[in-house]
N, C-alpha and C positions, 0 to 999 in steps of 0.2 A: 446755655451750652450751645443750641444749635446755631444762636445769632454767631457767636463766636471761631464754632467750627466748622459750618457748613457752606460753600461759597454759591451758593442756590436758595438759600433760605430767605432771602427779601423778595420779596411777592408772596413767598408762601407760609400761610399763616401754618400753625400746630394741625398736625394733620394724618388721617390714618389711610394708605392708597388704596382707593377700590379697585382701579384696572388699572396697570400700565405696562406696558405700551397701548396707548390705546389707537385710536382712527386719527389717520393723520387730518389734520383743522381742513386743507381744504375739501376731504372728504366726508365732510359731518355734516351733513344738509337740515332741515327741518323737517324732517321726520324723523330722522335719528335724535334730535332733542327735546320732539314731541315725544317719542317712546319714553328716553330717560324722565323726561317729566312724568310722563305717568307709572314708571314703576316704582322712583322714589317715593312718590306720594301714598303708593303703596307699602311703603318699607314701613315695620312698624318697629321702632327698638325705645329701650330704656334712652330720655335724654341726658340724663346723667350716667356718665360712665368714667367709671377706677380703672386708673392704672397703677399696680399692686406689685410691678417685679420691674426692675431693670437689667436687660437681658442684651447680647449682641450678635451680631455677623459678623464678619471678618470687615475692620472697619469703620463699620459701625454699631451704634448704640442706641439703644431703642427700649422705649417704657411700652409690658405688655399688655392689654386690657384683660380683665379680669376675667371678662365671658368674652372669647373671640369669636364663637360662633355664629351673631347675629351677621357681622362683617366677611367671614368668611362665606353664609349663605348671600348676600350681594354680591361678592364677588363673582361667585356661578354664577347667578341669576342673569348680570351682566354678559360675563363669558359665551352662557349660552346663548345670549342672544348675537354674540357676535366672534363666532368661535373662532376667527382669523387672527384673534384679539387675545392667544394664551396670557393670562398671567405671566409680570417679568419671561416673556418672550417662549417659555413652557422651560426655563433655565431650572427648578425647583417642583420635587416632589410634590410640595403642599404649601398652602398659602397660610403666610404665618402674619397675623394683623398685629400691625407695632406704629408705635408712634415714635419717628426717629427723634431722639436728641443730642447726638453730635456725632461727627464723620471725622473719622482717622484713627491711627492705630492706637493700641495702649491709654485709651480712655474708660475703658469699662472701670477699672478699679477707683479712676478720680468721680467719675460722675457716681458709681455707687456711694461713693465718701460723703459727696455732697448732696444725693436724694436720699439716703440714708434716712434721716429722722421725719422727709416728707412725705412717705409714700403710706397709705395710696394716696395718689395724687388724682383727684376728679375733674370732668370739663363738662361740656354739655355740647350735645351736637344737636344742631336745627336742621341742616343740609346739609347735600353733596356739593359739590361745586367739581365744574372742569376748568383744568389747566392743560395750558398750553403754553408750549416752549418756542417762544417766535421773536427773533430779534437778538439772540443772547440773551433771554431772561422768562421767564414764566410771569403769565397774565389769566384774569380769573376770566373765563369767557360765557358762561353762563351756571345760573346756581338752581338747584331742582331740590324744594322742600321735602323734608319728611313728612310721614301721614301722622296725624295723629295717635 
């Protein structure tokens, strides 16, 4: 679904957003991805994780993870370290972790149709990774492990 309706979706693999907007590329120095390296390394979550509901925004469509909590606390955790940096711009009450699967109107009813008999659907996450949007397209510019 998102290959097909997303016009952003090559470069970026299945993905749930920690921060964004974040720090513009040429403002992210090495210490800024020395931190991020160390406080992923700190993250400690379930590697496998369900996603159990197909849910939308206006828009878009988006499969929810089962326990959002682990993701919703990175996203502070981030935040606070760089409070210039609201989540989606401070546009949104509260940070809702989804994993998009296709953009545009009047999809939620066909993608229900057709994850219907898949969900929950599982992945596994190893790392974060940052992207950045440079060129007309997003590129993966460094990746920071999870802890064990």
């Amino acid at each position: 679904w998102r290959q097909r309706t997303d016009p952003v979706a090559p470069g970026v693999p299945a993905h749930i957003t920690v921060l964004v907007p974040f720090l513009p590329l040429p403002r992210i120095s090495a210490v800024d991805l020395a931190w991020l390296g160390q406080y992923f390394a700190g993250v400690r979550l379930e590697r496998r994780v369900a996603f159990d509901q197909v849910r939308s925004f206006p828009s878009v469509v988006w499969l929810s993870p089962s326990d959002p909590a682990p993701f919703i606390r990175i996203t502070e955790g981030i935040h606070q370290h760089w409070p210039e940096c609201p989540p989606y711009e401070g546009k949104f009450d509260e940070v809702i972790p989804h994993l998009t699967v296709a953009h545009g109107s009047d999809l939620e009813h066909l993608v229900r149709l057709d994850l219907a008999d898949e969900l929950p659907i599982t992945g596994r996450i190893e790392a974060a990774h940052l992207f950045a949007w440079t060129q007309g397209r997003w590129s993966d510019r460094a990746t920071f492990p999870l802890g064990e």
